[in-house]
N, C-alpha and C positions, 0 to 999 in steps of 0.2 A: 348515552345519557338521556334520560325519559323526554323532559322538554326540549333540550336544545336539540336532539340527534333528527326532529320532525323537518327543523328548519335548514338544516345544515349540516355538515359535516364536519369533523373538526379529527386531527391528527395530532400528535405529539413526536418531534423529531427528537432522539436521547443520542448521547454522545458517539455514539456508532454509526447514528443514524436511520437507526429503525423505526417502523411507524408501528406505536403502541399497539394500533388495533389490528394488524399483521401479527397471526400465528408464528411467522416465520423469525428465527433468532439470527440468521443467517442474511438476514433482506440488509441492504447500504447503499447508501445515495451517494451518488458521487457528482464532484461540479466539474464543470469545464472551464479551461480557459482560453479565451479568443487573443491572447496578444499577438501583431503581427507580425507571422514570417518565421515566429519563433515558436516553436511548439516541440514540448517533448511528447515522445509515443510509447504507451506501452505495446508490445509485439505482438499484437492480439488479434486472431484470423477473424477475417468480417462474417457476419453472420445472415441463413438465407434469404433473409428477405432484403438484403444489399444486392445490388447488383452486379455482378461478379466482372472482372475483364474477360474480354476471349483469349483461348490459350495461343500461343504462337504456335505455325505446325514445326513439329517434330521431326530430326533430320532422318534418314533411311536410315536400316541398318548398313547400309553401302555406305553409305558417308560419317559415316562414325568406325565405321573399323576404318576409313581412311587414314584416320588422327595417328600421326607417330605414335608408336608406344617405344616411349625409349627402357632402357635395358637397365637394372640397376647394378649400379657398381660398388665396387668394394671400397673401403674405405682404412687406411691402412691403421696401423694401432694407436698413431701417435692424433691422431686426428679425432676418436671418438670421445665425445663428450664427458665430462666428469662431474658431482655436483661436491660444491664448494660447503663447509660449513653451516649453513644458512640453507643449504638445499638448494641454490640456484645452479644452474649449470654453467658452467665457465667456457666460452667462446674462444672461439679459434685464431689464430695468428689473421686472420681476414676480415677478424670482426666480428664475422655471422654465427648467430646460435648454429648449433645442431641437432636436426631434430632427430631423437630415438625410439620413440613411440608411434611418431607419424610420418616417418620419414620414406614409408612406400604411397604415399598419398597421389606425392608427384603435386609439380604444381597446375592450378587452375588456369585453364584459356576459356573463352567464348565460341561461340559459334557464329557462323552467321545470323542466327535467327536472338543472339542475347539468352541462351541458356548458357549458366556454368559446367565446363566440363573440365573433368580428370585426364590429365596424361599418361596415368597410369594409375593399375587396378591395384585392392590391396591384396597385399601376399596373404594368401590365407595359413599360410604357415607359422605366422609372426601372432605369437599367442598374443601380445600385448598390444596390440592393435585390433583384434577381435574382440576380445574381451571390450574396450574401450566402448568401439561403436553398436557392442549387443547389449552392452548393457542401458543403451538410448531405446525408450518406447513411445507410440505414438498415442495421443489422447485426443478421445473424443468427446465431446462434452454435450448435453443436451441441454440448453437455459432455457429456465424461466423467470422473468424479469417482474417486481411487484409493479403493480399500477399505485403510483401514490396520491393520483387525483382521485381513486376508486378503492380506497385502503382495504374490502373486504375481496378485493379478487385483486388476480394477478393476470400478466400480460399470457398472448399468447406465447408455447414453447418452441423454440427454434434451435437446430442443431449447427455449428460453424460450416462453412463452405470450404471444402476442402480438406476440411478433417486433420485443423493443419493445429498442432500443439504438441509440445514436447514434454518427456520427464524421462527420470534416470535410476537407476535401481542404487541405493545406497548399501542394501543387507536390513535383517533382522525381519526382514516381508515388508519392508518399508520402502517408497519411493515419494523422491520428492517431484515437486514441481513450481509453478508459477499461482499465485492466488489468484491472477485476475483470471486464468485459464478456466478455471472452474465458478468461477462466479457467476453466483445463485443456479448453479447445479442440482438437475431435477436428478441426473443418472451421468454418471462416468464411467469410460471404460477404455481399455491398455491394450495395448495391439503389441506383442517383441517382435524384432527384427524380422525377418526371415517365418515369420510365424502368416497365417491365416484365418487364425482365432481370437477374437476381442474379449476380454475378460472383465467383468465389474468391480470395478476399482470403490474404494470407501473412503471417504474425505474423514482422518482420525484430527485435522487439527488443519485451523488457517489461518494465518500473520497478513492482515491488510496491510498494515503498515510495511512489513516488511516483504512481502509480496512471494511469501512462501505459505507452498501448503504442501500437507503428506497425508502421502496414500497409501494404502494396505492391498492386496487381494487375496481374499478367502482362498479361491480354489488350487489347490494344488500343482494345477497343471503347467500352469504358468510360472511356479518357480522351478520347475525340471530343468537342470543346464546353467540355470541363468546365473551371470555372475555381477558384482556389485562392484563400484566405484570405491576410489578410496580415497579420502578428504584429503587435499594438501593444503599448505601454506600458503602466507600473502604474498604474491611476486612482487620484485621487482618491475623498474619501469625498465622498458623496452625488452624486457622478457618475452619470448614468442608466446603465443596462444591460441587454441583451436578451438574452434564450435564447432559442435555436432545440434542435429537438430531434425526438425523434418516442414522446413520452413514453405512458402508456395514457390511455384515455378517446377512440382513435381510431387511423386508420391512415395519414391526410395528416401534413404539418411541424407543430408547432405552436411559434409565438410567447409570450411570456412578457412582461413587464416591472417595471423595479424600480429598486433603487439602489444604490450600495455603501452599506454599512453599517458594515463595518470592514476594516482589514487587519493580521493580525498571525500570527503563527506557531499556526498550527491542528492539532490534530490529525487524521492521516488516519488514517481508519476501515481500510481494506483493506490498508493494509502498517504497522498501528500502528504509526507514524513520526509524526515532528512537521515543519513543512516550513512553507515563506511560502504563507497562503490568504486569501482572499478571500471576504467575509460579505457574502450581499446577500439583498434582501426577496422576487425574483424568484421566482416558483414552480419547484421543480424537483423532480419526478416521477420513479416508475420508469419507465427508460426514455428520459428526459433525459442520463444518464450520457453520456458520450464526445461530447456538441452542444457547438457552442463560445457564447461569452460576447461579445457585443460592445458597445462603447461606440457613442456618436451619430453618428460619425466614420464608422460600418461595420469597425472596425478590430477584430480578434479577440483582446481580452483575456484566456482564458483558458478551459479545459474542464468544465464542471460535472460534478460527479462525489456530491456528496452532502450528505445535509440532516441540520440537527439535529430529533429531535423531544422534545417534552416536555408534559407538561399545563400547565407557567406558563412555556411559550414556543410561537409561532406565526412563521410566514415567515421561516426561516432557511434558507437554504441556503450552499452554499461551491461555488468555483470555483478550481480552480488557476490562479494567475498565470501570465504570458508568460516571471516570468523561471526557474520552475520548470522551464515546457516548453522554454526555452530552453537549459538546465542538462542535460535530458534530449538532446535534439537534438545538444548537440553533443558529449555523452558518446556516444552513439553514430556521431558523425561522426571522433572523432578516437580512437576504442577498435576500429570495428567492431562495439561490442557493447554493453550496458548496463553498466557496471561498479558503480554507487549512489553516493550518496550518500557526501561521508566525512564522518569526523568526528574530535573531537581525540582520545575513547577517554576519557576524565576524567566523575567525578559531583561535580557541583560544589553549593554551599551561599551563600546570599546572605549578606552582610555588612551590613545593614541595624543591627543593634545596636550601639552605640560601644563597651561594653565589651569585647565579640569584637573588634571591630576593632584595641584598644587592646593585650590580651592578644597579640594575633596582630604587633603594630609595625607598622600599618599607619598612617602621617600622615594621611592624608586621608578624604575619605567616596566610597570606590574600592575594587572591586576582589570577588573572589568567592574563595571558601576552596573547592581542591580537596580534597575529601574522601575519593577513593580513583580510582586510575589504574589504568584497566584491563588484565591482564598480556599479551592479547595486542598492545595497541597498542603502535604507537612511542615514544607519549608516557610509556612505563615508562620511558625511556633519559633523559628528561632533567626528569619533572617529580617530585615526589613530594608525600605525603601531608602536606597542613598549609603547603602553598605559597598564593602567593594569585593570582591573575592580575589584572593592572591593563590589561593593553593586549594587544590582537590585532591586530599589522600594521599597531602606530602607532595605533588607535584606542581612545580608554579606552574603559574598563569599568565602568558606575557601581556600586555596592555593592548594589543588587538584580537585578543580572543583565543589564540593560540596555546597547544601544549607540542613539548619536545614528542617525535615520532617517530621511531627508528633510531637510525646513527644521523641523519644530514636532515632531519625534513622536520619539516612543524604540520598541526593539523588542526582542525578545530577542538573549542574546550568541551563543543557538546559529545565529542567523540568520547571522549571520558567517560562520560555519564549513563550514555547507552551501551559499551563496548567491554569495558573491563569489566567481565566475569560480574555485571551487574542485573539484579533480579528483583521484582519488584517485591519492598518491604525490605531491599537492604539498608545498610545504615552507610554514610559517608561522611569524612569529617574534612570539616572545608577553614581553611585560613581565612577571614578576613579581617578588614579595618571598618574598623566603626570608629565616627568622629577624633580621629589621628591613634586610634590605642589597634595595637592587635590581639588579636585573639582567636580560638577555636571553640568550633561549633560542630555539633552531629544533626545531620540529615538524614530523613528516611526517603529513599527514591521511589516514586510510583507513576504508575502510566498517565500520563496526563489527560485532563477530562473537557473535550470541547463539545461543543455546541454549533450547527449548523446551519447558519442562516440560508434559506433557499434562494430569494431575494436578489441574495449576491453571493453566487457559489464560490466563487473565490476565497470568498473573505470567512475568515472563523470567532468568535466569539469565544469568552470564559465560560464557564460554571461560577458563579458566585455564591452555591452554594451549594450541597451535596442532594443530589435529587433534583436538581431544577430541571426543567424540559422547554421546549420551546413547543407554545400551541400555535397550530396555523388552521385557517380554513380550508380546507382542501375542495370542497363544492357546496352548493348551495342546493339543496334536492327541492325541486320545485313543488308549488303546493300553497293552496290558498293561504294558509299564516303567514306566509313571507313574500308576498305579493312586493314587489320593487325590491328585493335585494338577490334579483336574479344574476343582475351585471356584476355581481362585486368579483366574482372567480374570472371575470374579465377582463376587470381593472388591469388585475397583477396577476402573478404564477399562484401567490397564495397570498394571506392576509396572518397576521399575527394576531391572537389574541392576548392584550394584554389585561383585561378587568373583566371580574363580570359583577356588576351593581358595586361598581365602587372598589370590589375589592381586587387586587393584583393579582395574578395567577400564576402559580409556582408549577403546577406538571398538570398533563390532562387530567390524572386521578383526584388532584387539586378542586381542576372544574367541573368534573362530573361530582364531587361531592357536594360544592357550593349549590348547583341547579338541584340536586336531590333534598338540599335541606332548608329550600328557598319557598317560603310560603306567600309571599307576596303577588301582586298582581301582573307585573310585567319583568320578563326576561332582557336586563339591559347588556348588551355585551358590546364592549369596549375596543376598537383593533387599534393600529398603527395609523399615524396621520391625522387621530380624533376623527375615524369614520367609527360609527356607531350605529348598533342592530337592536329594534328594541321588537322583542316577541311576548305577546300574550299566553301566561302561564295555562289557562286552560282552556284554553281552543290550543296549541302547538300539544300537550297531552294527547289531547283526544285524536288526534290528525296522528300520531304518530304512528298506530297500527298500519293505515292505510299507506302512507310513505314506505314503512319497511316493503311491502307487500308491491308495492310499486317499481322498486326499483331493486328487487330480489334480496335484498338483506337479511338473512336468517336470526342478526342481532344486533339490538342497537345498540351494543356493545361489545369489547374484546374481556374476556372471561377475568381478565386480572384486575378491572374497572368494579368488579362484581364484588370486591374484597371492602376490608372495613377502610378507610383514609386515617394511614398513619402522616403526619404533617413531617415533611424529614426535617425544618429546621426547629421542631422542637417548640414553637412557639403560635401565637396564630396570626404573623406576620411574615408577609413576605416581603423580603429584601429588596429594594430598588434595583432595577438592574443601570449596570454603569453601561454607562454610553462612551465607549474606548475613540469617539471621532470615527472618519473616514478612512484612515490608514487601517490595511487588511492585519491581522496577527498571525502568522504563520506559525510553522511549525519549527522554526529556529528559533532557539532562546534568543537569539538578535532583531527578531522580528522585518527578516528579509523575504520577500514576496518568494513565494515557494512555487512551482512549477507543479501543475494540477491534471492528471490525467485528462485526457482529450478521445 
C-alpha cells in the first residue's frame, strides 16, 4: 500500500494461514504448544541445520551372523489363521493372533549397542511379504520455509537429515504419504526398495488437517515391477499390526510390531484437527511418518504419522485409518482437489446433568446443547443458541456427546459429521428440541473457517464473517517518517491492526484500499491495546521509493492488492469482532484444548 508500506509492514493472516503478500498458496503457520511433559509429536526427521546425534558404532559382520537364526517351522493345518466375517482373523486356542503375511519377520532383539535387529531374514519366496515391504518408498524432501517477519522472501532451503520419510504405493501412479513430510516442499523425490535411483515425485493434492498428501511420478521407470498396497478395513482392538517404514537409527526398511490399542477420534498434531485414529503400541520413529500400517492379512490399515510422548506414558503411537484415507482419496477423486473436512459449524456442550437437561425440556437422557453457531456456517440459517440436538441422520445422540460405533462401543458425535461418506456442501438432517417441541431440520456441512491468532498460537478465533483476515504488523522498515515506532516489532511477535482513521479493518485488501482513498493529512492506525501509529501522508509517499530500494522489495505490494476492493460483507461496515474471552476454541465441536503440533 503506497503510504503505509513506507512506514511498516503489515501482513494478513486467512484461515489457512497464509500471508497475503506470499505468492505461495502452499505457505501455513503452524503454533506450538509448551504444556508440560505432555507433548504430542508429529514423526517428522529433523532437518540440517539441527544438530544431528552421533550414530552408535555398528556391530561386525562377525557379530551379526553370531545372532541365532532360528529355523521356520511348519505349522500344522489346524493352526493357520482364518478371517471371520468382519475380516478379522480368529486366534488360536492360546490366544495369540497369527501372523500370515509377516510371520517370516521373526521377532526383534537389541543389540548391545540399542539397534533393532531381526532374528530372521525374509523368505524371499513368500510373494506376500515382498510385495508388502517393496511397495514402501523412501522420501526426500527439500524445504523452504516463508519468513513471515519478511513476507516478500522466504527462509533459507534445507533438506532433512538423514533422508528419513516414508510413503507407499497405492496404484493408479499414485502414492501416498504424510502432509507434514512435504511441507513447504521446493522438490520431492522417491527412492523403491532395492532401487539406487530417486525419482521426482509431484504433490497432486494435501490434507493439513488430515495430514495426508499424494503423489504421482512422471517417469516411467519407477513404476516397472512395482506393486501397490490394498486398503483394508478398521481393526479391531488388540488386533496385531505392522509398520513398515524407513525411520532413523539406519538406512534399509525397518519393521515394527504391536497391537491396536484403541480407536477413537484423536487429535492430529499437524493440522490441529480432531479426526477417527488409531492407538497402537508399535514403535513409530522420525521418519516412520507416511509408511503404512498393516494387519496379519498383509492388508494396509492405515499411515502412521505420529506419537504421543510423555514421562507417565511409553509406546503410543497413532495411525490414520483406511476410512480417513478413504475420505481423502475420494475428495480428491470427485473434487480434483483437497476440499477438508466439513463440519456442522456449531460448539456444542454435554448434557450429562438432569437438572440442565430438565431446564432445557429435554424427556430423556439425549441429546447435546448447542451453545453458539458459528456466523459463517450454514448452520446460522437453521440452528440457534440453546437448541439441543438428539439425532444426526436418524442416529441419536446420547447426552455426553456420543453415537452408537460398531456392535459394543460408542464414539464421538463429531465422528458423524466428518466420517460418514460426508463432502463438503452435503446436506444433513438433524433432530432437535427447540424450547420442549421436536422437530427436524436440514444442514449443509462445510469446512470450517478459522482465524489465527499469532499472539497465542494455541488458541483460534471465528470468522464472523465471510472474507475477514486478521492484519498484523509484521516490521516496521526504518526510515525517517517513522522515527519512534522502531520498538513496536519488539514489543510483541506482531501487532494487530484493528482501525485505520477510525475505521475497523476487515482484510488487508480492506486496508490497502482505506490508505489509497485517504486524502487527508495524517495516516492514524490503530492496533491492539490502544497503541497507535500516526504517519504523515506525504512525506511516508515520498520516502516510499527509497524504503522499497532499501530493503530490496520489488513491490509494495502482492499483485491481488492491485485489484479493485470488493467489500465481502456487502455493506461499508465492518462487523465488531467478538471477543470469545480467554478460553482457546478448538477444533472440537466441545471446545476441548486440542494438542498442537510441536
Amino acid at each position: 500500500m503506497a503510504a503505509a508500506a513506507v512506514a511498516c509492514w503489515f501482513s494478513a493472516i486467512t484461515s489457512t494461514g497464509t500471508s497475503r503478500y506470499s505468492l505461495s498458496s502452499s505457505q501455513r503457520l503452524f503454533a506450538a504448544s509448551h504444556t508440560p511433559n505432555h507433548r504430542l509429536f508429529v514423526t517428522k526427521a529433523s532437518n540440517d541445520r539441527k544438530k544431528t546425534p552421533q550414530k552408535s558404532p555398528r556391530k561386525s559382520a562377525k557379530e551379526t551372523e553370531g545372532i541365532s537364526q532360528k529355523k521356520s517351522t511348519g505349522r500344522s493345518k489346524d493352526e493357520r489363521p482364518c478371517a471371520n466375517a468382519d475380516g478379522n482373523s480368529v486366534r488360536s486356542n492360546t490366544g495369540q493372533p497369527h501372523s500370515t503375511a509377516f510371520k517370516s519377520f521373526g521377532a526383534q532383539i537389541k543389540d548391545s549397542k540399542g539397534f533393532l535387529m531381526n532374528d530372521q531374514q525374509v523368505e524371499t519366496g513368500n510373494f506376500q511379504d515382498a510385495t508388502c515391504l517393496n511397495a514402501v518408498v523412501k522420501v526426500y524432501c527439500t524445504h523452504t520455509e516463508p519468513d513471515y517477519s519478511l513476507p516478500w522472501q522466504k527462509q533459507r532451503q534445507y533438506t532433512s537429515t538423514g533422508r528419513h520419510c516414508s510413503a507407499f504405493i497405492i496404484g493408479d501412479g499414485k502414492l501416498l504419504t504424510n502432509a507434514h513430510c512435504i511441507e513447504y516442499g521446493t522438490q520431492v523425490k522417491v527412492k523403491r526398495r532395492g532401487d539406487d535411483t530417486k525419482y521426482v515425485a509431484k504433490v497432486l493434492a494435501r490434507g493439513v488437517e488430515c495430514d495426508i498428501a499424494l503423489l504421482s511420478v512422471e517417469n516411467e521407470e519407477f513404476w516397472k515391477g512395482a506393486e501397490s498396497l490394498q486398503l483394508g478395513h478398521l481393526p479391531r482392538l488388540q488386533d496385531a499390526v505392522t509398520v513398515v517404514g524407513y525411520p532413523l537409527g539406519g538406512d534399509t526398511i525397518s519393521v515394527t510390531k504391536g497391537v491396536v490399542s484403541r480407536i477413537e477420534v484423536t487429535s492430529y498434531a499437524h493440522g490441529s484437527s480432531e479426526l477417527l485414529g488409531i492407538q497402537i503400541d508399535a514403535a513409530i520413529n522420525p521418519g516412520n511418518s507416511g509408511g503404512p500400517a498393516f494387519n496379519d492379512q498383509g492388508e494396509c490399515i492405515g499411515v502412521a504419522f505420529q506419537v504421543y510422548r510423555s514421562d507417565d506414558a511409553e509406546n503410543i503411537g497413532y495411525v490414520i485409518p483406511t476410512t480417513v484415507v478413504s475420505h481423502f482419496l475420494d475428495d480428491y477423486k470427485k473434487n480434483g482437489k483437497y476440499s477438508g473436512f466439513p463440519c456442522l459449524g456449531v460448539l456444542l456442550q454435554k448434557l450429562e446433568n438432569p437438572a440442565l437437561r430438565a431446564c432445557l425440556k429435554v424427556p430423556s437422557n439425549e441429546g447435546v446443547l448447542v451453545r453458539r453457531v458459528e456466523p459463517t456456517s450454514d448452520a446460522i440459517n437453521v440452528l440457534k443458541e440453546g437448541d439441543v440436538i438428539v439425532s444426526f441422520d436418524g442416529i441419536n445422540v446420547g447426552c455426553e456427546g456420543t453415537v452408537p460405533f460398531r456392535s459394543t462401543e460408542r464414539i464421538a458425535f463429531r465422528y458423524l459429521i466428518s466420517q460418514r461418506i460426508r463432502f463438503a456442501g452435503d446436506v444433513a438432517e438433524l433432530g432437535i428440541i427447540r424450547g420442549g417441541a421436536l422437530m427436524k431440520v436440514q444442514a449443509v456441512l462445510n469446512p470450517r473457517v478459522h482465524l489465527l491468532k499469532l499472539l497465542a498460537r494455541a488458541r483460534y478465533s471465528l470468522a464472523t464473517f465471510k472474507g475477514e483476515q486478521i492484519v498484523i504488523l509484521s516490521q516496521v522498515l526504518a526510515d525517517e517518517v517513522n522515527i519512534g515506532y522502531e520498538s513496536m516489532e519488539y514489543m510483541q511477535a506482531s501487532y494487530f491492526v484493528l482501525k485505520f482513521n477510525g475505521t475497523r479493518i476487515k482484510n488487508i485488501h480492506h486496508l490497502a484500499h482505506l490508505v489509497d482513498s485517504f486524502k487527508g493529512e495524517y495516516l492514524v492506525f490503530e492496533f491492539e491495546d490502544n497503541y497507535i501509529s500516526v504517519l504523515e501522508r506525504k512525506a511516508s509517499a515520498a520516502a516510499l521509493s527509497d524504503i522499497l530500494t532499501a530493503n530490496s522489495i520489488s513491490s509494495e505490494r502482492s499483485p491481488d492488492l492491485l485489484e479493485p476492493y470488493v467489500d465481502p460483507t456487502g455493506n461499508n461496515q465492518a462487523y465488531d469482532h467478538q471477543d470469545y474471552g480467554e478460553s482457546p476454541v478448538s477444533n472440537s465441536e466441545f471446545g476441548f484444548d486440542a494438542l498442537i503440533w510441536t
